[in-house]
C-alpha angles and dihedrals in degrees: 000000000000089000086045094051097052099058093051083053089061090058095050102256113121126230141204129185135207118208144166103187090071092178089059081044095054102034079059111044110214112199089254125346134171124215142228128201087207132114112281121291090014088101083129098059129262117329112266087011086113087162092056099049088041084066095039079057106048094035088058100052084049090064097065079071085060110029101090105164135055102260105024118134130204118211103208107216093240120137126206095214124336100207092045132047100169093113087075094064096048082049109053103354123123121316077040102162136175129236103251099003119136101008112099114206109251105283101018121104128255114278123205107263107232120198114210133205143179113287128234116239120210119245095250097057 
């Protein structure tokens, strides 16, 4: 979305992104961008949780009050679930893949096979 959002940049529009695999968001460098410390493709908050993802909402485009240069990326202060950090090990545990990695299209070269992980954040951030 990083690359997306640039080019929309280009055209004045300005962009935000939400994301909860802070080290992709970060490797690209969307132009500004808030994280969640939730599962993959819940960037919005839990399902039928319409309250929470009200806030998510409201507190991103906030940040577009804070995020002041290219790059820079807000960690909203939402928990999953407070009593229960599995999903992070469904999400990114062991037989972790990702979509697309190690298989080269007929007639392209390998590529090297890279495996991700969340990224740790210091504690200043």
């Amino acid at each position: 979305m990083g690359l997306v959002a640039r080019e929309i940049e280009k055209r004045g529009i300005p962009t935000i992104c939400i994301s909860s695999a802070y080290d992709i968001t970060h490797a690209v460098r969307p132009p500004r961008a808030v994280f969640l410390n939730f599962p993959l493709n819940h960037q919005t908050g839990k399902p039928n949780d319409p309250a929470l993802q009200t806030q998510i909402l409201r507190d991103t485009f906030r940040a577009f009050e804070t995020l002041s240069a290219p790059g820079q990326i807000l960690t909203l202060p939402y928990v999953w679930d407070p009593n229960d950090a599995s999903w992070e090990q469904n999400d990114y545990g062991p037989g972790f893949a990702l979509y697309g990695v190690g298989t080269p299209l007929p007639g392209q070269d390998a590529f090297p096979e890279r495996t991700l992980r969340r990224a740790e954040r210091p504690d200043s951030v």
